[in-house]
C-alpha positions in Angstrom: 70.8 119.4 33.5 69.0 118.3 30.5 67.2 121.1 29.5 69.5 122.9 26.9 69.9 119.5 24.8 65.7 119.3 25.3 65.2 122.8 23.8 67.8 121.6 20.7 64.5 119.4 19.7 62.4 122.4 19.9 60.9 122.5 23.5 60.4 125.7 24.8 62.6 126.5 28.0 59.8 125.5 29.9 58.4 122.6 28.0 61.9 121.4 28.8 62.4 122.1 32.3 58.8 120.7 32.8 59.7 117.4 31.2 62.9 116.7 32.6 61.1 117.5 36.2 58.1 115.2 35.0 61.1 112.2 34.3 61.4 111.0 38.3 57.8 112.1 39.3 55.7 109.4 38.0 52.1 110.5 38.2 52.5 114.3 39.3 49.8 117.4 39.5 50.4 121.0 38.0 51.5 122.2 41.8 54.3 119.5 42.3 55.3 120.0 38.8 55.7 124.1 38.8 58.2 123.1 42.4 60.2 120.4 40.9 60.5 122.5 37.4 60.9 125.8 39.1 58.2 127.0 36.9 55.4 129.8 37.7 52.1 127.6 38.2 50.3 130.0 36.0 52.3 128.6 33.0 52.6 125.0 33.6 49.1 124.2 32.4 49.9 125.7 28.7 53.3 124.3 29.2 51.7 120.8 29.6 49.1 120.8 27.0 51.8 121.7 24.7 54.2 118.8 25.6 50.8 117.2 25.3 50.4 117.7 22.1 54.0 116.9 20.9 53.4 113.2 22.7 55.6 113.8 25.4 52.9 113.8 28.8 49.6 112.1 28.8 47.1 112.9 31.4 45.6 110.6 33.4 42.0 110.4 33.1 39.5 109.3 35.6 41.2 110.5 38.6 40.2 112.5 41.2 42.1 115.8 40.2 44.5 116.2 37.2 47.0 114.3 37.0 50.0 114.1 34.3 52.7 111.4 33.3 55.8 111.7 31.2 55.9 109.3 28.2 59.6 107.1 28.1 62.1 109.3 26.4 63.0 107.2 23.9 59.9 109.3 22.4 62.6 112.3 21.9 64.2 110.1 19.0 60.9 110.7 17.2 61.1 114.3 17.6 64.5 114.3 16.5 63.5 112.3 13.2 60.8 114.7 12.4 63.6 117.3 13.0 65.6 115.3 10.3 62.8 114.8 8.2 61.5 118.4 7.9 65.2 119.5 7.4 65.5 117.2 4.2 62.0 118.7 3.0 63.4 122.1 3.4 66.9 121.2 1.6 65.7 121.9 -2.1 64.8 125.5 -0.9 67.8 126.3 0.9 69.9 124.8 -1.7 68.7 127.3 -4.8 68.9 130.3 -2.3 72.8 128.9 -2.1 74.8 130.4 -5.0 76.4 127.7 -6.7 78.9 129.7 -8.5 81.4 131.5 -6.5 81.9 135.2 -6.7 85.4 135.8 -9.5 87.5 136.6 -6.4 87.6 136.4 -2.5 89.8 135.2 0.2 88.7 133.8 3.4 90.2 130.9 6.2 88.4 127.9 7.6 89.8 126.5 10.8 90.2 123.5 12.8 89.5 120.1 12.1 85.9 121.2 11.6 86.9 124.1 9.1 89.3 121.1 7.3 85.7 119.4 6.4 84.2 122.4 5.1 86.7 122.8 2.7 86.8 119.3 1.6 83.1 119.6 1.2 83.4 123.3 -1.3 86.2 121.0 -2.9 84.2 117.9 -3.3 81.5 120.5 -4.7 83.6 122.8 -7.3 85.6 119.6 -8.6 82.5 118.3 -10.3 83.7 120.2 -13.2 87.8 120.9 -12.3 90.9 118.3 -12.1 92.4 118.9 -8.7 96.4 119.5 -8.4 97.9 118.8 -5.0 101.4 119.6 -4.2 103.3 119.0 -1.7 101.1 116.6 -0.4 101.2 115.8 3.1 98.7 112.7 3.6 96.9 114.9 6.0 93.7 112.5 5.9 95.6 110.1 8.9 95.2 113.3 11.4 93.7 111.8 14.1 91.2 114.6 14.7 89.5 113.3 10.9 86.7 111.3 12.2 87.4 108.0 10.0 83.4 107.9 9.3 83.9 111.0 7.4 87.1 110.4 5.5 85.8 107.0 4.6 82.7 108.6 3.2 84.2 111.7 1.4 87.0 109.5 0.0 84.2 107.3 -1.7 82.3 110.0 -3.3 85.2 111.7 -4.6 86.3 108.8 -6.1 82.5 108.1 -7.7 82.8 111.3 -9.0 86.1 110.3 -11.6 87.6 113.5 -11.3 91.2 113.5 -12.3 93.7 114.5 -9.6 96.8 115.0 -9.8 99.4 114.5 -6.6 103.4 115.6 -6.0 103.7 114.3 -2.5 106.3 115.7 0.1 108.9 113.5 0.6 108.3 112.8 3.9 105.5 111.0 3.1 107.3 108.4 1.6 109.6 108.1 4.2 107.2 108.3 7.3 104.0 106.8 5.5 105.4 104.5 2.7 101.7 102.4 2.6 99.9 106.1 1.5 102.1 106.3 -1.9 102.2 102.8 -2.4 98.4 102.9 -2.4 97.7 106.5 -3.9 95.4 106.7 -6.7 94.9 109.1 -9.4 98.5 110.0 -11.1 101.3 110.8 -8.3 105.3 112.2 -8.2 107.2 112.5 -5.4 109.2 115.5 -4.5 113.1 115.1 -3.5 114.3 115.2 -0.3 115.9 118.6 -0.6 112.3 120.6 -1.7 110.3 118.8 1.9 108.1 121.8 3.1 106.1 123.0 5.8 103.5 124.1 3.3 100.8 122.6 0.8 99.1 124.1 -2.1 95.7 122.6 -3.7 94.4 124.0 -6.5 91.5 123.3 -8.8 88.5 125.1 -10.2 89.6 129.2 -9.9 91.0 127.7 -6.0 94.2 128.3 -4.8 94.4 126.7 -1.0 97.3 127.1 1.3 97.5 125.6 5.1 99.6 125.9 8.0 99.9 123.9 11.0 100.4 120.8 9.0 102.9 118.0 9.4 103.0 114.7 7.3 100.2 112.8 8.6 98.6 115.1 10.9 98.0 119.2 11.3 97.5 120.8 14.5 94.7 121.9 16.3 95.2 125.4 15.1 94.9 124.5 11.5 94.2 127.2 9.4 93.2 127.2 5.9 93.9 129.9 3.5 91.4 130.2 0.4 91.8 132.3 -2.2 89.4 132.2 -5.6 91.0 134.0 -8.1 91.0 132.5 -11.7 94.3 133.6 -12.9 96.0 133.0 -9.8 94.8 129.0 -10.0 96.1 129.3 -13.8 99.2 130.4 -12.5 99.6 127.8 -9.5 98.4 125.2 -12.3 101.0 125.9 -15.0 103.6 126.1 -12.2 102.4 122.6 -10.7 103.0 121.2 -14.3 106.6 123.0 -14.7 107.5 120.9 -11.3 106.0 117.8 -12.7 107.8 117.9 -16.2 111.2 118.0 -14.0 110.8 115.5 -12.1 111.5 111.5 -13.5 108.3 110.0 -14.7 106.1 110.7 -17.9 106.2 113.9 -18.7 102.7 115.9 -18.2 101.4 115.3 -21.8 102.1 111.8 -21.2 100.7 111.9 -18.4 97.5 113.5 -20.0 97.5 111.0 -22.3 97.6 108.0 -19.8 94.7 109.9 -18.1 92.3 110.2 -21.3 93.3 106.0 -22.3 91.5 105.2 -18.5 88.2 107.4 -19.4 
């Protein structure tokens, strides 16, 4: 029952069909402990002494034949922290092998609510040096499949991080979610009623990111995510994103430039 989530802290497939078996038991020998674990007898002693030396079993000394005892599982969290622990170690390594610096063009899709956090991670990472345009903005962070840890989390960094941003919100959103304009930060339009959308562009860095499945407030289950790095497509979308902004009311972009270098 347990043993694929055993073998996810490193136990061999018998190490963890050994220990699980070894759970009910209480003091057990090597024969009862190859029947309960549906192991081959001939490989439960290197089983054990393994599972011995990871402080899972003791054996019992002073007894008249060999007996073994599982230790309390709450000795997997230490496994699991060592896990953890060896990962972070590791990080610095893996993280110079990871190129940094996009290739000049590709396309590719992320789906899912799990492929939406991947992207909001490469955007978190490439707007370190960017401003980041949104338009038609649909407030997609309320989806109820955005774990609120997460969005919580992400939402803090990015705003540690100062980066301007730049928002022309659907206009659904002000009519559906009021509260998300009335507390958006960063500078902000909103589109008229007659130019609502299905669709949203970002774009920042050489990033031009389309969805579909989105709604104001939520996206489906089949989200997908449409990312294309191409630098003079994102010049494009950018100079296209300030066109709409200079039409509608408001300050004008080089006012809004302006109000934008006065709060750095």
């Amino acid at each position: 029952m347990y043993s694929e989530l055993l073998q996810e802290l490193n136990l061999s497939p018998n190490e963890a069909k050994i220990y699980e078996g070894m759970l009910s038991t209480g003091e057990t020998n090597a024969s009862i402990i190859a029947l309960r674990s549906n192991v081959p007898r001939r490989n439960v002693y290197d089983a054990l002494n393994r599972l011995i030396e990871k402080g899972l079993v003791y054996k019992i000394v002073g007894s008249g034949e060999n007996l073994f005892q599982a230790v309390n599982p709450n000795k997997l969290l230490d496994l699991l922290h060592e896990k953890e622990k060896w990962l972070k170690s590791k990080l610095p390594e893996l993280q110079d092998l990871y190129a940094t610096d996009p290739p000049l063009k590709a396309a590719y899709i992320y789906s899912g609510v799990e492929g939406y956090k991947n992207y909001h991670n490469d955007l978190l990472r490439i707007s370190q040096k960017e401003e980041v345009y949104f338009l038609g903005a649909k407030a997609l962070w309320n989806s109820p499949q955005v774990n609120k840890a997460f969005r919580t989390n992400y939402l803090k960094e990015f705003e540690k991080r100062k980066v301007p941003y730049y928002t022309l919100f659907d206009p659904g959103v002000l009519r559906e979610l009021p509260e998300v304009v009335q507390n958006a930060k960063g500078e902000y339009k909103v589109l008229p009623d007659q130019y609502a959308t299905q669709g949203l562009v970002d774009i920042f860095g050489d990033y031009v990111v389309t969805f579909s499945g989105v709604h104001v407030g939520r996206f489906d289950d089949h989200l997908r995510i449409f990312i294309i790095i191409d630098k003079d497509l994102a010049n494009t979308y950018r100079t296209w994103f300030k066109m709409i902004w200079d039409l509608l009311p408001g300050k004008s972009w080089t006012e809004t430039q302006q109000t934008v270098l006065l709060k750095k």
